[in-house]
N, CA, C and O atoms as a GROMACS GRO file, in nm:
protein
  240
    1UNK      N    1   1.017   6.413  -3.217
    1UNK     CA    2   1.024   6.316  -3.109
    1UNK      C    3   1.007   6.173  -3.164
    1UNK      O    4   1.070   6.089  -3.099
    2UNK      N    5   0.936   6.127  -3.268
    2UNK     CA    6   0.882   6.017  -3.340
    2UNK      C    7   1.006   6.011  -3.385
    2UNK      O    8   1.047   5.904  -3.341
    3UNK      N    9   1.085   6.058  -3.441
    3UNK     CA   10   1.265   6.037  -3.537
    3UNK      C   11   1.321   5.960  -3.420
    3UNK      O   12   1.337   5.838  -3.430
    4UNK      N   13   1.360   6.046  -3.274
    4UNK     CA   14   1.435   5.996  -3.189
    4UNK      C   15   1.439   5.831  -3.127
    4UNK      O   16   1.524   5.747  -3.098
    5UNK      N   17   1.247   5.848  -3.127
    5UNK     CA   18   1.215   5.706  -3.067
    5UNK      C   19   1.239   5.619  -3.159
    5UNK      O   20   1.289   5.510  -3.132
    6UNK      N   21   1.196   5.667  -3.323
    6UNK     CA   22   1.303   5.494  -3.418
    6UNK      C   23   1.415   5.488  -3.379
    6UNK      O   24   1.474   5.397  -3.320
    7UNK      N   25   1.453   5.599  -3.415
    7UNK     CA   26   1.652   5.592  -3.419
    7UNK      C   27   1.673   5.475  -3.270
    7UNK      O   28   1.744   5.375  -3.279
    8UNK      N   29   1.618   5.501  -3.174
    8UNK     CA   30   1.645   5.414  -3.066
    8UNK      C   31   1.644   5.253  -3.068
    8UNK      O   32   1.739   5.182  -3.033
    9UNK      N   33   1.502   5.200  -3.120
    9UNK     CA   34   1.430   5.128  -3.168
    9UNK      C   35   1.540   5.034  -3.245
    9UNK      O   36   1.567   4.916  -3.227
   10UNK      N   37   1.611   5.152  -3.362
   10UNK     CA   38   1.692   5.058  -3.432
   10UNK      C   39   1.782   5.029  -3.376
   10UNK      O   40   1.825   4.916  -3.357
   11UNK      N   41   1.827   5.137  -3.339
   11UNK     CA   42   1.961   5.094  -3.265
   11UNK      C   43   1.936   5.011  -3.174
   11UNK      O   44   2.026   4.930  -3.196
   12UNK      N   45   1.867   4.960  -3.064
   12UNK     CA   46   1.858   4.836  -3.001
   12UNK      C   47   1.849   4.746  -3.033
   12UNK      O   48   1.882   4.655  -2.957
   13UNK      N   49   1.787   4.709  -3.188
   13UNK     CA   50   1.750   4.595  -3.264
   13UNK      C   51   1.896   4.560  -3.357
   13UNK      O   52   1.946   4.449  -3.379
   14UNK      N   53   1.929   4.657  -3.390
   14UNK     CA   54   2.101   4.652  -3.454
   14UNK      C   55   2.195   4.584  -3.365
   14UNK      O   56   2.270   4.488  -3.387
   15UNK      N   57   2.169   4.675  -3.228
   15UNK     CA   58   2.265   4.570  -3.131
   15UNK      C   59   2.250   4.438  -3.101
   15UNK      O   60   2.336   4.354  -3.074
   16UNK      N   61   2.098   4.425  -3.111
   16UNK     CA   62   2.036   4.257  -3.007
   16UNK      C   63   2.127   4.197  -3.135
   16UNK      O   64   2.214   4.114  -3.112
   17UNK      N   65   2.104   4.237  -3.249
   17UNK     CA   66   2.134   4.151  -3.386
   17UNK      C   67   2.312   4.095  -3.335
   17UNK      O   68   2.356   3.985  -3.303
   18UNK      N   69   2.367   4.215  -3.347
   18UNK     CA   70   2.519   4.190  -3.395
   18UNK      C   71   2.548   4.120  -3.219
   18UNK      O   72   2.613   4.017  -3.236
   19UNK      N   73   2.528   4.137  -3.098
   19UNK     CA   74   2.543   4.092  -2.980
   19UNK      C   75   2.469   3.906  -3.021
   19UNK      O   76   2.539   3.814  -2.978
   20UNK      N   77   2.361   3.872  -3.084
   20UNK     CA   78   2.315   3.710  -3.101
   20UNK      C   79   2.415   3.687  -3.206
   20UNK      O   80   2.441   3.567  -3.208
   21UNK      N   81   2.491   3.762  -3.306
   21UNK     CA   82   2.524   3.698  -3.411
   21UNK      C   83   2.672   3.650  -3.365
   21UNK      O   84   2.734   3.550  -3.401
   22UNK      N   85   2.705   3.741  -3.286
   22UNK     CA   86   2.849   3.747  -3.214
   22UNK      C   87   2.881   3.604  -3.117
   22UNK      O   88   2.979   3.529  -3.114
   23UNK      N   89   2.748   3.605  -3.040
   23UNK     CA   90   2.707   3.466  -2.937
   23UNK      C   91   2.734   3.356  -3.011
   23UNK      O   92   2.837   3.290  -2.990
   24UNK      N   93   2.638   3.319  -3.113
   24UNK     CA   94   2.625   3.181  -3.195
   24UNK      C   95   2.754   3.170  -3.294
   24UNK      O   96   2.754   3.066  -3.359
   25UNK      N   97   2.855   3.249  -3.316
   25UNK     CA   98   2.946   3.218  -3.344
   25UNK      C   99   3.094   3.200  -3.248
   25UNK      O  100   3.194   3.148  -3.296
   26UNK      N  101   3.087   3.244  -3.130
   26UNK     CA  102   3.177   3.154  -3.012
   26UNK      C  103   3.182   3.069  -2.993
   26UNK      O  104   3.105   3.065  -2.897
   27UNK      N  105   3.231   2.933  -3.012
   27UNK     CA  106   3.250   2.840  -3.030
   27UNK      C  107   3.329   2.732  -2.900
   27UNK      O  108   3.321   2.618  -2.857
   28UNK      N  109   3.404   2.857  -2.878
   28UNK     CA  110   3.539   2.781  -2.808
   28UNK      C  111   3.490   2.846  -2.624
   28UNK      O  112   3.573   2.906  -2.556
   29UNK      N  113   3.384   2.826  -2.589
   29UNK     CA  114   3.325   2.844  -2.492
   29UNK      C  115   3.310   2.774  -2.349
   29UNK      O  116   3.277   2.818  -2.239
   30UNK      N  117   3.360   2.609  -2.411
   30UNK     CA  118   3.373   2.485  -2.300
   30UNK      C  119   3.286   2.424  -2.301
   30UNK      O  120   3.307   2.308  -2.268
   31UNK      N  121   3.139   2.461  -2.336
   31UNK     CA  122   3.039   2.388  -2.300
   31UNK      C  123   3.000   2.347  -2.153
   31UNK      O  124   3.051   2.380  -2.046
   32UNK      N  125   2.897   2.265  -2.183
   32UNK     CA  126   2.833   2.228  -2.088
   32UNK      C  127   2.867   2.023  -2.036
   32UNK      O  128   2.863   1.913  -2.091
   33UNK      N  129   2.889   2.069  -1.929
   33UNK     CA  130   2.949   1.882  -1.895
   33UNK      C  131   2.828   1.821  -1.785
   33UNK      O  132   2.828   1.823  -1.662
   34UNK      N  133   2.741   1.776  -1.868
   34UNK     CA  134   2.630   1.717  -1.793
   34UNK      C  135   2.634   1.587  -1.702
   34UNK      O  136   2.548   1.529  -1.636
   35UNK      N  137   2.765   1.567  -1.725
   35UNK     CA  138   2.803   1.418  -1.682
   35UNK      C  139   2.870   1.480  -1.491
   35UNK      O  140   2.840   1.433  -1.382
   36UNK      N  141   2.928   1.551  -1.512
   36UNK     CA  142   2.962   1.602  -1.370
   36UNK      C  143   2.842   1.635  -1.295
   36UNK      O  144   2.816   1.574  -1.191
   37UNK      N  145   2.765   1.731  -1.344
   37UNK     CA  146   2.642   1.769  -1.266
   37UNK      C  147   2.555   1.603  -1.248
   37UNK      O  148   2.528   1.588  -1.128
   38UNK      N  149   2.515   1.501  -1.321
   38UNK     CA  150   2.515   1.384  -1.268
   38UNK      C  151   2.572   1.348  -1.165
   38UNK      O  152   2.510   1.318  -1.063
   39UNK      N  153   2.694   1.347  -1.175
   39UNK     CA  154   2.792   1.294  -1.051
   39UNK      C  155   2.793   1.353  -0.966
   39UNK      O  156   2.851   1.292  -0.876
   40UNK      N  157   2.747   1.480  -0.926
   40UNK     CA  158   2.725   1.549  -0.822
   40UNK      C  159   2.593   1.484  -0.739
   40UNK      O  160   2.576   1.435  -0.628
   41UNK      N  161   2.525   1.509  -0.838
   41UNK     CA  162   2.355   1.476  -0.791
   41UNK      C  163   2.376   1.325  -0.734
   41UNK      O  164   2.335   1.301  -0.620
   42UNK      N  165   2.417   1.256  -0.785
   42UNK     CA  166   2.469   1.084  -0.743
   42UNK      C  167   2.492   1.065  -0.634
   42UNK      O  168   2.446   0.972  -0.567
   43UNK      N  169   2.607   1.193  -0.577
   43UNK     CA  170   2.661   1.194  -0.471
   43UNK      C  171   2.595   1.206  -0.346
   43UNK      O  172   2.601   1.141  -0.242
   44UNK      N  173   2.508   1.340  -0.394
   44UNK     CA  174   2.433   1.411  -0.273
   44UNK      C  175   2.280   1.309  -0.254
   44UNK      O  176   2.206   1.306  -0.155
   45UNK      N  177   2.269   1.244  -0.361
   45UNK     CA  178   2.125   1.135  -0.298
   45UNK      C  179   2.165   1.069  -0.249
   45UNK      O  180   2.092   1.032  -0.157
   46UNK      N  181   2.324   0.986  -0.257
   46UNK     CA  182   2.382   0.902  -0.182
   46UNK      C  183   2.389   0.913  -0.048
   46UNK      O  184   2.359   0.831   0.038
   47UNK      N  185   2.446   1.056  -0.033
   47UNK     CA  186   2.425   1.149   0.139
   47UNK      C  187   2.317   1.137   0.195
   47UNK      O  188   2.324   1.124   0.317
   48UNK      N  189   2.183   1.135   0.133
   48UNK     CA  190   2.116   1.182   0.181
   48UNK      C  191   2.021   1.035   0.209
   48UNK      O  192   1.948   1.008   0.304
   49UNK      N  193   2.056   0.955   0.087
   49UNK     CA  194   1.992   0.845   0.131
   49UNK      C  195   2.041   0.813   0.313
   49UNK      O  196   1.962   0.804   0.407
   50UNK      N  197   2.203   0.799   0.319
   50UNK     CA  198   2.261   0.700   0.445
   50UNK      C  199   2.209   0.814   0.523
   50UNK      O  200   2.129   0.766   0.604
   51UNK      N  201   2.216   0.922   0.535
   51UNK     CA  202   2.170   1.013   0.616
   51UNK      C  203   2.023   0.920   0.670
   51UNK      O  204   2.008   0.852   0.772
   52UNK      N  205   1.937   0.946   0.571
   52UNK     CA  206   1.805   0.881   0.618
   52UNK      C  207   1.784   0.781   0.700
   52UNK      O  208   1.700   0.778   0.790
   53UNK      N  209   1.901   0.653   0.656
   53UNK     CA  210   1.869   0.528   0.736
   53UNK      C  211   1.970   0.536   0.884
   53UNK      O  212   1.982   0.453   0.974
   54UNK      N  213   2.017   0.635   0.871
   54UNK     CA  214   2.094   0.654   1.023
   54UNK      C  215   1.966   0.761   1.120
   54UNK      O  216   1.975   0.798   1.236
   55UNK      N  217   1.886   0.781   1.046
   55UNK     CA  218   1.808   0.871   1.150
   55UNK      C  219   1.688   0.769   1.198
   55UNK      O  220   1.634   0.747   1.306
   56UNK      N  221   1.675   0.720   1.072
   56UNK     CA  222   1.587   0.590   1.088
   56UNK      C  223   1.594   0.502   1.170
   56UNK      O  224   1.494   0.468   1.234
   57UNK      N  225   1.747   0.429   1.194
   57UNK     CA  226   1.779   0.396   1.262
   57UNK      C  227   1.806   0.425   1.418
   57UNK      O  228   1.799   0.334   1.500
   58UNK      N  229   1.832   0.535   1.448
   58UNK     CA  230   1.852   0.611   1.574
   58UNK      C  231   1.721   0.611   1.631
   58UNK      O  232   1.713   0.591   1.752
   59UNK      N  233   1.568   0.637   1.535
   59UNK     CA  234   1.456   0.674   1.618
   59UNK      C  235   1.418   0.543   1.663
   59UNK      O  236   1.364   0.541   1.773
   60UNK      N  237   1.439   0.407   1.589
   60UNK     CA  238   1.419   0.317   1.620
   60UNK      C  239   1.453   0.248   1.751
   60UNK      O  240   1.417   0.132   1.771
   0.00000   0.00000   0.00000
């Protein structure tokens, strides 16, 4: 039973290996565009600001 549970052991550690080694060499993936997610966020405080001063305004 002690044989079966290495053999497992390795073999999960063999895979994590060749599955991270496989990852960090994809390259052509697109990345990440932090500049849009900015421009999103820009947008929606913008909303939310005029939102505010129209409610502001209304209770007034």
């Amino acid at each position: 039973m002690d044989i079966l549970i290495g053999i497992v052991i390795a073999f999960i550690i063999i895979v994590a290996g060749y599955v991270g080694y496989h990852a960090s060499q994809n390259t052509d993936l697109g990345g990440h565009d932090i500049s849009l997610e900015l421009e999103v966020l820009n947008t929606n405080t913008n909303s939310i600001q005029t939102l505010n001063q129209v409610v502001i305004k209304s209770i007034s």
